[in-house]
PDB file of N, CA, C and O in Angstrom:
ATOM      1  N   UNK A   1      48.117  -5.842 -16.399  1.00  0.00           N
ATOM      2  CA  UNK A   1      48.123  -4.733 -15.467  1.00  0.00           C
ATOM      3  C   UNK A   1      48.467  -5.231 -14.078  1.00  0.00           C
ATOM      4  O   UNK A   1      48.213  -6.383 -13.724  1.00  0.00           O
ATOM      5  N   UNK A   2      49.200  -4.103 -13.102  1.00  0.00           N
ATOM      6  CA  UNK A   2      49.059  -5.182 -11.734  1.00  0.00           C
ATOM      7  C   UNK A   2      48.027  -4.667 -11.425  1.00  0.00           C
ATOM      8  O   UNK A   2      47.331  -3.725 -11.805  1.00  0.00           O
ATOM      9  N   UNK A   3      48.014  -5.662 -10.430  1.00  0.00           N
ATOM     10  CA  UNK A   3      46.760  -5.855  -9.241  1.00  0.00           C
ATOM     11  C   UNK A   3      45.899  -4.875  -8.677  1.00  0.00           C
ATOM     12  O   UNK A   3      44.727  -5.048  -8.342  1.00  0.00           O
ATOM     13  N   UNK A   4      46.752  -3.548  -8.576  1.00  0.00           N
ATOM     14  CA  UNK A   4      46.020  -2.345  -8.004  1.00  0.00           C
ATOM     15  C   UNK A   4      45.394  -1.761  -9.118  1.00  0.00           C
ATOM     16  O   UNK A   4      44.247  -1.356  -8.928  1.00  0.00           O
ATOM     17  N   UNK A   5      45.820  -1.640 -10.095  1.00  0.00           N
ATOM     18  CA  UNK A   5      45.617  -1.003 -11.220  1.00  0.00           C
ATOM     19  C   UNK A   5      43.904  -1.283 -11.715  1.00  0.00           C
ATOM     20  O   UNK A   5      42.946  -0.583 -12.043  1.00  0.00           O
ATOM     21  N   UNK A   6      44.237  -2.916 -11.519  1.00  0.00           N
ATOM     22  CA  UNK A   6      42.607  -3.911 -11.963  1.00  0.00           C
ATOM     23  C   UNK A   6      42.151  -3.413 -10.973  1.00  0.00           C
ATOM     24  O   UNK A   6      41.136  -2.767 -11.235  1.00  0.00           O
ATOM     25  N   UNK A   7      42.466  -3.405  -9.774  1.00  0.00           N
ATOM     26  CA  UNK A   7      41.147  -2.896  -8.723  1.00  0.00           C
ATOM     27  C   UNK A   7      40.533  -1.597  -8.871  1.00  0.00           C
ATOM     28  O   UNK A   7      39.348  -1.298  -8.723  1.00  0.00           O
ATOM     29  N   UNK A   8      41.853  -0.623  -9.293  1.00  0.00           N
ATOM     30  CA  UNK A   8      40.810   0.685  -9.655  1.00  0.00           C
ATOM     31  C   UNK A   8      40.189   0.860 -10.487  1.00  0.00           C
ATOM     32  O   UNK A   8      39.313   1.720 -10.392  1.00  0.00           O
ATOM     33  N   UNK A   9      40.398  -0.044 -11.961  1.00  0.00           N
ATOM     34  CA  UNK A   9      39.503  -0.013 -12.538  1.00  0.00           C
ATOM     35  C   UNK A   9      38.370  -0.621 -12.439  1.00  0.00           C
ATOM     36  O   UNK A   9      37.410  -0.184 -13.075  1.00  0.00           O
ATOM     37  N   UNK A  10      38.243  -1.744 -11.629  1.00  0.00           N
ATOM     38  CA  UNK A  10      36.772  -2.567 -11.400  1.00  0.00           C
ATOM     39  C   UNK A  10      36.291  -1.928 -10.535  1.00  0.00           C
ATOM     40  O   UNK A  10      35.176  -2.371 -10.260  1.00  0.00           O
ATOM     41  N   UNK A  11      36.623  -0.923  -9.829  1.00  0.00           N
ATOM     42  CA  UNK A  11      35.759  -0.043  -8.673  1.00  0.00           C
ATOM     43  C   UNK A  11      35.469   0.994  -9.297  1.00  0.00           C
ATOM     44  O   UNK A  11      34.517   1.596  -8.801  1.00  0.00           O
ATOM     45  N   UNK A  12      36.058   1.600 -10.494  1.00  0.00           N
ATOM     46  CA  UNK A  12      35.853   2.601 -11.540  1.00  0.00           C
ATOM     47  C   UNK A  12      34.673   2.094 -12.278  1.00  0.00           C
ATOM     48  O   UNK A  12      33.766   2.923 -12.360  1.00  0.00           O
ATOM     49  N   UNK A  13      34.452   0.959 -12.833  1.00  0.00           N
ATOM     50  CA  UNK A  13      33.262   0.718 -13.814  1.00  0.00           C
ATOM     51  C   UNK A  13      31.970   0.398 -12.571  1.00  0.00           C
ATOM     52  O   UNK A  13      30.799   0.684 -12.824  1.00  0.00           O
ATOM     53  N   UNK A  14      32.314  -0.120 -11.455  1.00  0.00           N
ATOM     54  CA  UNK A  14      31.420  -0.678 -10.793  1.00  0.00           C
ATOM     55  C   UNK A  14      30.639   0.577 -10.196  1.00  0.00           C
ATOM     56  O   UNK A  14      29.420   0.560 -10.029  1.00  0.00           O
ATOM     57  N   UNK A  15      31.626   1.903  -9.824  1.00  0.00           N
ATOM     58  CA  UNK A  15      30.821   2.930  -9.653  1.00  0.00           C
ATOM     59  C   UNK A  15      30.288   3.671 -10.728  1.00  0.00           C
ATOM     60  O   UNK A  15      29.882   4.816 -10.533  1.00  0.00           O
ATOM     61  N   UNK A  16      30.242   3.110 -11.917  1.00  0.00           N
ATOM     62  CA  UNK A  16      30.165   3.972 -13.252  1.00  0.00           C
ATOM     63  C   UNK A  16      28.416   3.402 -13.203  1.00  0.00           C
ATOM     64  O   UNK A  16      27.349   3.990 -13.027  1.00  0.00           O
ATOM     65  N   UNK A  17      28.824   1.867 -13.476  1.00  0.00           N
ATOM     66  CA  UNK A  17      27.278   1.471 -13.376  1.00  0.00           C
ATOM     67  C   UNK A  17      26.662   1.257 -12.445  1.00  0.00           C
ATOM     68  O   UNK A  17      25.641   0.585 -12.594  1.00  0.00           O
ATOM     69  N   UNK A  18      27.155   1.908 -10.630  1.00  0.00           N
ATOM     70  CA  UNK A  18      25.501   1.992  -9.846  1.00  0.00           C
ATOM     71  C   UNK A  18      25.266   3.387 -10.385  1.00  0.00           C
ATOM     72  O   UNK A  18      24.090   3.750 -10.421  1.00  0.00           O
ATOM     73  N   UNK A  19      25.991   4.043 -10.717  1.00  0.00           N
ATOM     74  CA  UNK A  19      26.034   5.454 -10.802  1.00  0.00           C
ATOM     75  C   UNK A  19      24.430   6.061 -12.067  1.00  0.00           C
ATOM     76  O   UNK A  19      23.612   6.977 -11.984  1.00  0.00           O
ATOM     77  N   UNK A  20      24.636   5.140 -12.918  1.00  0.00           N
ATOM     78  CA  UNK A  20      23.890   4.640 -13.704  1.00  0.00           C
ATOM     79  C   UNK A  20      22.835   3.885 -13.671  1.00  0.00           C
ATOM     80  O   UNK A  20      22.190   3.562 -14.668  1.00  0.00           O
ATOM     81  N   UNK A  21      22.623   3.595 -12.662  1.00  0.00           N
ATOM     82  CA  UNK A  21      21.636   2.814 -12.177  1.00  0.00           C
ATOM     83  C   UNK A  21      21.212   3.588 -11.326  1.00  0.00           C
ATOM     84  O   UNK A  21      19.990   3.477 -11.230  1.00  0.00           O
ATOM     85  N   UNK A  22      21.873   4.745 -10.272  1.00  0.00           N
ATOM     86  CA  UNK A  22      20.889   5.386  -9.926  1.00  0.00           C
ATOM     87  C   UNK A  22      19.830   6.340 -10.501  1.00  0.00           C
ATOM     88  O   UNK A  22      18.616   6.473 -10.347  1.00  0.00           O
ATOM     89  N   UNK A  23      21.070   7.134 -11.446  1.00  0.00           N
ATOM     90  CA  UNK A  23      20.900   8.108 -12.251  1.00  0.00           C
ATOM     91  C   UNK A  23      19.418   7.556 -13.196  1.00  0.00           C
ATOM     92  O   UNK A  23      18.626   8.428 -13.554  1.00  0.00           O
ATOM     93  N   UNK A  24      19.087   5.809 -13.611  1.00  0.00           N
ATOM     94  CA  UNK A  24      17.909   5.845 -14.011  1.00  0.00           C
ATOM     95  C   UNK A  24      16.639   5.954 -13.116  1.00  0.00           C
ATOM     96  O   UNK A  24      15.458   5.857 -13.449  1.00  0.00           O
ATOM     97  N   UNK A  25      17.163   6.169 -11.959  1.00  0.00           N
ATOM     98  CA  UNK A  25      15.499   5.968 -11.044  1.00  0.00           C
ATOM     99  C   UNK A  25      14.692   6.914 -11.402  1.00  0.00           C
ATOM    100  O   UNK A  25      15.235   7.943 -11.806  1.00  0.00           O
ATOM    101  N   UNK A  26      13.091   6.868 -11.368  1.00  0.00           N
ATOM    102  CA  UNK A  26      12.568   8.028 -11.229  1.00  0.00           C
ATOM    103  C   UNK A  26      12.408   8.790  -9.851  1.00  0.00           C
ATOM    104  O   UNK A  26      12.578   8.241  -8.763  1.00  0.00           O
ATOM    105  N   UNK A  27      12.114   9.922  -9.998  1.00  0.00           N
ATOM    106  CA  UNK A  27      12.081  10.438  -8.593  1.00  0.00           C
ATOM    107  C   UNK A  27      11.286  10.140  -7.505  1.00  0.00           C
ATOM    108  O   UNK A  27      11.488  10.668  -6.412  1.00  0.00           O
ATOM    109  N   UNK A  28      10.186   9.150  -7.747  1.00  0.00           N
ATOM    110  CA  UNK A  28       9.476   8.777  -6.462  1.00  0.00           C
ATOM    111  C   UNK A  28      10.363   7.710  -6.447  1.00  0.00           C
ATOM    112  O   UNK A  28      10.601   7.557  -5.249  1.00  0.00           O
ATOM    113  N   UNK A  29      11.178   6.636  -7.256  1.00  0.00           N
ATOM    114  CA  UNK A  29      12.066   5.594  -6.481  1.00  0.00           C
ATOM    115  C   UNK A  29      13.221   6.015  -5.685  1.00  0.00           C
ATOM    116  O   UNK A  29      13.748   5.347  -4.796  1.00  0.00           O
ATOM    117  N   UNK A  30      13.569   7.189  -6.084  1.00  0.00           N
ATOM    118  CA  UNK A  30      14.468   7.761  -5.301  1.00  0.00           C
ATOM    119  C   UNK A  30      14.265   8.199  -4.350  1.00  0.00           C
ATOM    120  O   UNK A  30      15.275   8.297  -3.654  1.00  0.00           O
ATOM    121  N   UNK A  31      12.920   8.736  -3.689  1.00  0.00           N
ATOM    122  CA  UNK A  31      12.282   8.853  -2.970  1.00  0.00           C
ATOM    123  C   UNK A  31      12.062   7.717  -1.788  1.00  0.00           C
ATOM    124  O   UNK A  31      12.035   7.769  -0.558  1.00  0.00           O
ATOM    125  N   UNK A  32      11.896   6.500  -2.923  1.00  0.00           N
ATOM    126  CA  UNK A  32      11.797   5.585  -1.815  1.00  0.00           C
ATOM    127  C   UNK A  32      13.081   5.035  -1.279  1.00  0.00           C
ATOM    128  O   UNK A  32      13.226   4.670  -0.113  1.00  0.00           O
ATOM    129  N   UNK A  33      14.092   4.995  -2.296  1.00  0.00           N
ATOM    130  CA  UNK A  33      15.306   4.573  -1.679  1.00  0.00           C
ATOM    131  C   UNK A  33      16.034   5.523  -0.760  1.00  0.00           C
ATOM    132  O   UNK A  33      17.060   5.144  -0.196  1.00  0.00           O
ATOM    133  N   UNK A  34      15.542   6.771  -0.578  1.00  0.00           N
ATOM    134  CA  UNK A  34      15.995   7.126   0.342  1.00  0.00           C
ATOM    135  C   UNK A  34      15.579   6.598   2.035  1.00  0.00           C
ATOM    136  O   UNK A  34      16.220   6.390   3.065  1.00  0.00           O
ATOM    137  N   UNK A  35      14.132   6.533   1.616  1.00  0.00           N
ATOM    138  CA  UNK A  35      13.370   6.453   2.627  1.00  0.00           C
ATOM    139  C   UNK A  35      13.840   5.102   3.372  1.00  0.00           C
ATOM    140  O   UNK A  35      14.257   5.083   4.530  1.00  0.00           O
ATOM    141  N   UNK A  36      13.665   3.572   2.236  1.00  0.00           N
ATOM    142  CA  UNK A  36      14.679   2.744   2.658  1.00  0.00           C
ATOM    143  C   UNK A  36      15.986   2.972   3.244  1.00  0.00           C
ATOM    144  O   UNK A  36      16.296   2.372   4.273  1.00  0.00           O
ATOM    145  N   UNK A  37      16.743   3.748   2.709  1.00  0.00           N
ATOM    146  CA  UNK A  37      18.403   4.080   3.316  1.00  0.00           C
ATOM    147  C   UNK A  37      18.172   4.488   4.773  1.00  0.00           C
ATOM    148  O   UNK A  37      19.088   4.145   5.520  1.00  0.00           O
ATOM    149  N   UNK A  38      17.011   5.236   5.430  1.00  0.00           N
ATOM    150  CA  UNK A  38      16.680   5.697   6.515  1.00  0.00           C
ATOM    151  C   UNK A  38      16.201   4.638   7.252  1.00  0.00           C
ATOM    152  O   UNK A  38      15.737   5.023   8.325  1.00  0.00           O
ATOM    153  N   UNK A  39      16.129   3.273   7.055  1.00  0.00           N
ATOM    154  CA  UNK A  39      15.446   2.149   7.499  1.00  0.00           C
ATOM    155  C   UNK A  39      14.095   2.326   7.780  1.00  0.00           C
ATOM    156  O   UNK A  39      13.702   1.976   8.892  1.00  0.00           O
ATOM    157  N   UNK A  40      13.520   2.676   7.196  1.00  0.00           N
ATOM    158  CA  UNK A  40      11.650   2.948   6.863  1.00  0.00           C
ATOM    159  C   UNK A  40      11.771   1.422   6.525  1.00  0.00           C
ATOM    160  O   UNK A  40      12.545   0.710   5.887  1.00  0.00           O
ATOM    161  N   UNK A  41      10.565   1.259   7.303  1.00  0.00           N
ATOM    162  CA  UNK A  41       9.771  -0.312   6.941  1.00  0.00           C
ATOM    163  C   UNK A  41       8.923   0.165   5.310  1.00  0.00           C
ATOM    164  O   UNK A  41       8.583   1.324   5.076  1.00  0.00           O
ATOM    165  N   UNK A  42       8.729  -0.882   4.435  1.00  0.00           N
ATOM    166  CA  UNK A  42       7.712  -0.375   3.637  1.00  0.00           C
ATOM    167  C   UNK A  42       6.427   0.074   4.027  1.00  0.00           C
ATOM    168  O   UNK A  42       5.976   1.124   3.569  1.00  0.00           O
ATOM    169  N   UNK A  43       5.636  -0.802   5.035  1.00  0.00           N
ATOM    170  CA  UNK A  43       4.685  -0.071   5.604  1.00  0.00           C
ATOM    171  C   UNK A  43       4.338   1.423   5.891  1.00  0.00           C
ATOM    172  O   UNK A  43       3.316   2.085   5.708  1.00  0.00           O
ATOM    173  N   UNK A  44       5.840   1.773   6.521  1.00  0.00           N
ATOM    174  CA  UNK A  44       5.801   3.271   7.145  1.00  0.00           C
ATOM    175  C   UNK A  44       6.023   4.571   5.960  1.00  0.00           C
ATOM    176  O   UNK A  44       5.812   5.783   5.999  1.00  0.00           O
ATOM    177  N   UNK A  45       6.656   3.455   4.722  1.00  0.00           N
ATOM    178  CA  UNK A  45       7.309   4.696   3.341  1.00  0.00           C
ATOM    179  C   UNK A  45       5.632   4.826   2.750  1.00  0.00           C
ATOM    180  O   UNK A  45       5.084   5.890   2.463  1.00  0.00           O
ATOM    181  N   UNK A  46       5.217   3.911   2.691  1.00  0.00           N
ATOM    182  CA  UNK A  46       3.825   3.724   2.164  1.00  0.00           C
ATOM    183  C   UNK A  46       2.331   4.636   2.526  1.00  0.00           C
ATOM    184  O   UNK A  46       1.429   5.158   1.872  1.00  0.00           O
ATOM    185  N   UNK A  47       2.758   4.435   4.227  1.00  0.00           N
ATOM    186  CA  UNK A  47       2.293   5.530   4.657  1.00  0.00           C
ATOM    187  C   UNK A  47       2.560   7.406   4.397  1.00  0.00           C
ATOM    188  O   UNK A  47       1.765   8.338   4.271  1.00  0.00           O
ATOM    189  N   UNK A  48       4.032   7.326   4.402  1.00  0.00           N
ATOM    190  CA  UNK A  48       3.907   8.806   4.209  1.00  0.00           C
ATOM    191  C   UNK A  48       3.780   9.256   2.663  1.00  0.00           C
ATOM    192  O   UNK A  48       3.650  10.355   2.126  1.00  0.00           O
ATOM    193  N   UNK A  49       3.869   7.967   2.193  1.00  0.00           N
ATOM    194  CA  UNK A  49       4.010   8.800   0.686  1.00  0.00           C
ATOM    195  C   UNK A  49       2.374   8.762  -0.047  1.00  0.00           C
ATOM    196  O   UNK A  49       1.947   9.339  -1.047  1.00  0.00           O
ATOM    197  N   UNK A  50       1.606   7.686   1.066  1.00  0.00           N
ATOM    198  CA  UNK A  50       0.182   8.064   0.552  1.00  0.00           C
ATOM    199  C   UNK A  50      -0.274   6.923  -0.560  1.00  0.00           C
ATOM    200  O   UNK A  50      -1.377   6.907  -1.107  1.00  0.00           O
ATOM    201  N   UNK A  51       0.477   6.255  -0.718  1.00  0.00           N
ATOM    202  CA  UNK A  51       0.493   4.936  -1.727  1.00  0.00           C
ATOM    203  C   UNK A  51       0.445   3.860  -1.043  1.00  0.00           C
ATOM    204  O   UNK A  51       0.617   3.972   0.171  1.00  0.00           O
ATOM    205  N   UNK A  52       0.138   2.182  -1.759  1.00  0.00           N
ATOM    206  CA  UNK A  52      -0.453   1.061  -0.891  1.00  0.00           C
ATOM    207  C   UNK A  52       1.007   0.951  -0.931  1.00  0.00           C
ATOM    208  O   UNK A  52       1.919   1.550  -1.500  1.00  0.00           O
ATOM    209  N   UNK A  53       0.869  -0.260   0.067  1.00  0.00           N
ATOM    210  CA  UNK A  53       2.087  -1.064   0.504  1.00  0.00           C
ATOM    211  C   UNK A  53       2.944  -1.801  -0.692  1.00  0.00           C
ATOM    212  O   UNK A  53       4.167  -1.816  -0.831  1.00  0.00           O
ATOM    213  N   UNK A  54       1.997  -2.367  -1.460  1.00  0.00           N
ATOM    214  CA  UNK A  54       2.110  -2.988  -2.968  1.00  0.00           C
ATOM    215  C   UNK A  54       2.802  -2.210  -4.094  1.00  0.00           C
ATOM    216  O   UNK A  54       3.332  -2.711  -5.085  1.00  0.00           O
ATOM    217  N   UNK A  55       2.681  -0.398  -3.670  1.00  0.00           N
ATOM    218  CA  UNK A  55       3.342   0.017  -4.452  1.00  0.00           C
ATOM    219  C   UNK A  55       4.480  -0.062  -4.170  1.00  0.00           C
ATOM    220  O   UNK A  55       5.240  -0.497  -5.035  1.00  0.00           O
ATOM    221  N   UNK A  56       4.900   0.242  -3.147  1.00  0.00           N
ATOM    222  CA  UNK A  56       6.490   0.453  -2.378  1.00  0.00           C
ATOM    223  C   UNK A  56       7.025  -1.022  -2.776  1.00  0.00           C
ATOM    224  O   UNK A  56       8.098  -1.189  -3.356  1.00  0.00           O
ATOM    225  N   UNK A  57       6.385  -1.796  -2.498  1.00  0.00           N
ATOM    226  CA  UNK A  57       7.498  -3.010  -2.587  1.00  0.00           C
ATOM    227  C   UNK A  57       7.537  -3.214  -4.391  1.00  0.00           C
ATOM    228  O   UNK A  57       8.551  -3.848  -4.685  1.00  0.00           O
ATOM    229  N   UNK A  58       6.877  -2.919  -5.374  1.00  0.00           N
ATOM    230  CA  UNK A  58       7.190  -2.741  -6.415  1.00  0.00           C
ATOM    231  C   UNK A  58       8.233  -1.492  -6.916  1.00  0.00           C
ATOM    232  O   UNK A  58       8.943  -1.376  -7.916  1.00  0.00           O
ATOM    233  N   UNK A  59       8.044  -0.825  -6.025  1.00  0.00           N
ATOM    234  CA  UNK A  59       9.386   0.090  -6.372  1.00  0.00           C
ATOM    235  C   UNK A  59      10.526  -0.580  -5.853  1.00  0.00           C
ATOM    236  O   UNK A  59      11.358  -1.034  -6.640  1.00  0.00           O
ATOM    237  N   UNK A  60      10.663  -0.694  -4.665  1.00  0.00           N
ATOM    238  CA  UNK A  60      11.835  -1.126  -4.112  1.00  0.00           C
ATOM    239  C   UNK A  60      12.474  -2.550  -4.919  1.00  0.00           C
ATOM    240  O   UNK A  60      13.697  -2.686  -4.966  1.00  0.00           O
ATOM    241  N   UNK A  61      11.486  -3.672  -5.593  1.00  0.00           N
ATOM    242  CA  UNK A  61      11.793  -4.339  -6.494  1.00  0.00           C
ATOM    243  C   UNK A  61      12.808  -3.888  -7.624  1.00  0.00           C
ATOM    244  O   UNK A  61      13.982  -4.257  -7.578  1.00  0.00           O
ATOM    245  N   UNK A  62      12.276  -2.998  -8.743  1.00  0.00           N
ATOM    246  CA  UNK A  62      12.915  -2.054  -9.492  1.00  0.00           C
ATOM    247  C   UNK A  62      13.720  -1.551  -9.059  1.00  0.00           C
ATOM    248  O   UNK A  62      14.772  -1.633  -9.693  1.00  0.00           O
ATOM    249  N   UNK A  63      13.739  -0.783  -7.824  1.00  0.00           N
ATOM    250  CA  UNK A  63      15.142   0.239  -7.277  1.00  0.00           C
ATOM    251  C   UNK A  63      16.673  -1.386  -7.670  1.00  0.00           C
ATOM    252  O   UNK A  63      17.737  -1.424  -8.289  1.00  0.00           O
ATOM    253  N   UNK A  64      15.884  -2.345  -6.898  1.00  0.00           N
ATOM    254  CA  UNK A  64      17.271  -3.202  -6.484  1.00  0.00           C
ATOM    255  C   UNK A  64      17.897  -3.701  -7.946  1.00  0.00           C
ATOM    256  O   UNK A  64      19.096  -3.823  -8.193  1.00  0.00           O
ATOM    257  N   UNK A  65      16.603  -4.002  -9.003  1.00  0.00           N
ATOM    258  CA  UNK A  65      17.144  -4.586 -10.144  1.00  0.00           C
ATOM    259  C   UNK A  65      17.747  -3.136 -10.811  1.00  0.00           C
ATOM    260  O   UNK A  65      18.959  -3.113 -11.022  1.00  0.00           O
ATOM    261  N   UNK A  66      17.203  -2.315 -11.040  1.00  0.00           N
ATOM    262  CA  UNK A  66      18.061  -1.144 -11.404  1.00  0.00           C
ATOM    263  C   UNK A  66      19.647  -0.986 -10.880  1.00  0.00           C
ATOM    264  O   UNK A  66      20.494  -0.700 -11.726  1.00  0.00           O
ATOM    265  N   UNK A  67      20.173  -1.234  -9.037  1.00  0.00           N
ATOM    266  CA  UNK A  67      21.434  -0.828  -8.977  1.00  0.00           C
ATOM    267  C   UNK A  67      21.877  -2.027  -8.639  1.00  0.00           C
ATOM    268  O   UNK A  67      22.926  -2.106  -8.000  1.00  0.00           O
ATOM    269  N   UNK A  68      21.027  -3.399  -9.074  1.00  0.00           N
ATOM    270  CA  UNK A  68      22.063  -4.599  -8.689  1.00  0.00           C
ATOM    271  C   UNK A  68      22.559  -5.105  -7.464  1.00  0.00           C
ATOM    272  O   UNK A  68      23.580  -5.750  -7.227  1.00  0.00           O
ATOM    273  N   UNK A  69      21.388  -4.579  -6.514  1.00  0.00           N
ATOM    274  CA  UNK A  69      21.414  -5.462  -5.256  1.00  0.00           C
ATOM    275  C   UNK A  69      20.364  -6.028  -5.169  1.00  0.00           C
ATOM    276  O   UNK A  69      19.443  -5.914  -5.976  1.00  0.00           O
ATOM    277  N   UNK A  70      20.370  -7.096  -3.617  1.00  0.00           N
ATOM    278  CA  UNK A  70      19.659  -7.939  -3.475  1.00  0.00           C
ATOM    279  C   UNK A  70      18.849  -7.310  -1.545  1.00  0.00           C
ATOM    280  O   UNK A  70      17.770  -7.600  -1.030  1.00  0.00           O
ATOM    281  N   UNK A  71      19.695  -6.653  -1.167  1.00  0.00           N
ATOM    282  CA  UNK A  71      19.239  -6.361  -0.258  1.00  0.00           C
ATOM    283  C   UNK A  71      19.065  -5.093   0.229  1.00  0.00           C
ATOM    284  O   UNK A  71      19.834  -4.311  -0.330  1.00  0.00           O
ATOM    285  N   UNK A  72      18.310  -4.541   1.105  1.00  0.00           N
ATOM    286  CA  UNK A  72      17.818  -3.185   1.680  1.00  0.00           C
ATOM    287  C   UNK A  72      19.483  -2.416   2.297  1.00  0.00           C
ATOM    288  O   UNK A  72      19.764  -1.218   2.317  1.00  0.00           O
ATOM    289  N   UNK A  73      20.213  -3.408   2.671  1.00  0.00           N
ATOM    290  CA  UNK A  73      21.058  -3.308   3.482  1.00  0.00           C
ATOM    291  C   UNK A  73      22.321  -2.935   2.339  1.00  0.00           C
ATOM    292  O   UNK A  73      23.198  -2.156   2.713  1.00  0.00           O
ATOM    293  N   UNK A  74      22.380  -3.475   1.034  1.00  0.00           N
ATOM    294  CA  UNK A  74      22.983  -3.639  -0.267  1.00  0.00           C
ATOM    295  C   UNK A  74      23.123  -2.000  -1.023  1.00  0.00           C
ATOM    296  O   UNK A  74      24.145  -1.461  -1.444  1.00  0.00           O
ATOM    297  N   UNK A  75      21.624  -1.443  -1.007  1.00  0.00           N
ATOM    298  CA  UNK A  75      21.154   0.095  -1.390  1.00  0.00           C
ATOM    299  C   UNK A  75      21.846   0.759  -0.333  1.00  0.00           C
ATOM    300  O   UNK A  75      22.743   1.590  -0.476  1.00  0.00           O
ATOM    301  N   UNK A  76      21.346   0.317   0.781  1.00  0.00           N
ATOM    302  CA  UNK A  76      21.608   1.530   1.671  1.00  0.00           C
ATOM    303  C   UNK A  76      23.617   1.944   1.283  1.00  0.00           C
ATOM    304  O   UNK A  76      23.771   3.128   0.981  1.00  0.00           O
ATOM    305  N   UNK A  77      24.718   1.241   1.290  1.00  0.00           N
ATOM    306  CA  UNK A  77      25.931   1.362   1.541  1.00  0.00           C
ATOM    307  C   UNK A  77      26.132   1.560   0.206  1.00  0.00           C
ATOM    308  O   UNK A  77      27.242   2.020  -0.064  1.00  0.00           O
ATOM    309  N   UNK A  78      25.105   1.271  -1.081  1.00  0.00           N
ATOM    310  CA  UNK A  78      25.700   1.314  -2.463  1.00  0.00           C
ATOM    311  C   UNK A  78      25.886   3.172  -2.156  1.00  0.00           C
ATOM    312  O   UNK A  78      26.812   3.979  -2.077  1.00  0.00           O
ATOM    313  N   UNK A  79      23.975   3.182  -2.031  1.00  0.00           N
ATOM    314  CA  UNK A  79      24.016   4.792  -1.970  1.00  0.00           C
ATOM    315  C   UNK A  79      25.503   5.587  -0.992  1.00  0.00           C
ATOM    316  O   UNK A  79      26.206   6.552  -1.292  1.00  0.00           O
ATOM    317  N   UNK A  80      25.522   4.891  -0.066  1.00  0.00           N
ATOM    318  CA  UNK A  80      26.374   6.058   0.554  1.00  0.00           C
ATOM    319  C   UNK A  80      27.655   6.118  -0.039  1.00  0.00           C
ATOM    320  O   UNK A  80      28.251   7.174  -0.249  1.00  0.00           O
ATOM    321  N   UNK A  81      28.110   4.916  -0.328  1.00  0.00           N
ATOM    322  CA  UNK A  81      29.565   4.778  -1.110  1.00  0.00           C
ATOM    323  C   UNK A  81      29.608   6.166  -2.557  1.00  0.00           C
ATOM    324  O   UNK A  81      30.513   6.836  -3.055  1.00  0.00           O
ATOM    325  N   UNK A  82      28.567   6.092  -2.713  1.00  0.00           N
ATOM    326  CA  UNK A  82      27.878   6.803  -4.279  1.00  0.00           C
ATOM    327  C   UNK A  82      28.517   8.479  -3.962  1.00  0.00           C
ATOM    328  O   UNK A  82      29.280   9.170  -4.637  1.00  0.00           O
ATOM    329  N   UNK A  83      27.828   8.747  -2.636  1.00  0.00           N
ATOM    330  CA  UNK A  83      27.901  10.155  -1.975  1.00  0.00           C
ATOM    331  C   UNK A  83      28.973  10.462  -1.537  1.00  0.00           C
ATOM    332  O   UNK A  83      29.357  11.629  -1.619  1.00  0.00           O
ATOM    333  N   UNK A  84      29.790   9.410  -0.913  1.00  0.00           N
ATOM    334  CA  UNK A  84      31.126   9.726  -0.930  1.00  0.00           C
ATOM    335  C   UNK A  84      32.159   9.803  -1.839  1.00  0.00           C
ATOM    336  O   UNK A  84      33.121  10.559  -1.699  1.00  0.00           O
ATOM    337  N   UNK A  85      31.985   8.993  -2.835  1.00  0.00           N
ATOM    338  CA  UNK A  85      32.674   9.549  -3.883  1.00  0.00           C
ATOM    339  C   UNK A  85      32.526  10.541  -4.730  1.00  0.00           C
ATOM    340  O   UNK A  85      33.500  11.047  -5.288  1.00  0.00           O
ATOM    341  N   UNK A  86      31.000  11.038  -4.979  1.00  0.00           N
ATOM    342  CA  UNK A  86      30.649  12.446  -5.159  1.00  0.00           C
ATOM    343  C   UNK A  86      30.901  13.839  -4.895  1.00  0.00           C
ATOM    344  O   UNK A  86      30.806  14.839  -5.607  1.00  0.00           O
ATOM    345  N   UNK A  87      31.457  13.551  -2.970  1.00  0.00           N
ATOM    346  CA  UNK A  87      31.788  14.719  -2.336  1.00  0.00           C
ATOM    347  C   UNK A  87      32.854  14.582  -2.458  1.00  0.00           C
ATOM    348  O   UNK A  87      33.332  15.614  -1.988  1.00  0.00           O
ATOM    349  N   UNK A  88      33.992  13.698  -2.941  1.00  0.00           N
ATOM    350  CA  UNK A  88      35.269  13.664  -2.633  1.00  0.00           C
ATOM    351  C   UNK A  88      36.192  14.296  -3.720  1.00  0.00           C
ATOM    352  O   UNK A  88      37.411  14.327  -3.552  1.00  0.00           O
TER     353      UNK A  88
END
């Protein structure tokens, strides 16, 4: 294939499986990854959602192994990339 061709398809599967990876969260991780995407400290998600600190960072654990990042910063642009190709 050329070159462009491979790229749309590796940006095709790669959005297939965060897509899929979001699509498994439950709704309080989604909850929290939003809250993360908003740059909420865990402390502060923890607070509003009424749960220890221990929980949040066990979600946010799961959120990352679920869409295959490593960082807060990783979710935040997966998600938005996600939404833009959604609305588009």
């Amino acid at each position: 294939w050329p070159p462009q061709v491979n790229e749309v398809i590796s940006v095709s599967d790669e959005a297939k499986a965060a897509s899929a990876g979001l699509a498994s969260l439950t709704p309080q991780q989604f909850r929290v990854l939003t809250m993360v995407c908003e740059g909420l400290l865990n402390k502060q998600i923890a607070s509003e959602l009424s749960v220890s600190e221990a929980t949040i960072k066990a979600h946010v654990t799961a959120i990352f192994r679920k869409l295959g990042v490593r960082t807060r910063t990783q979710a935040a642009l997966l998600l938005q990339q996600l939404e833009s190709i959604s609305s588009s």
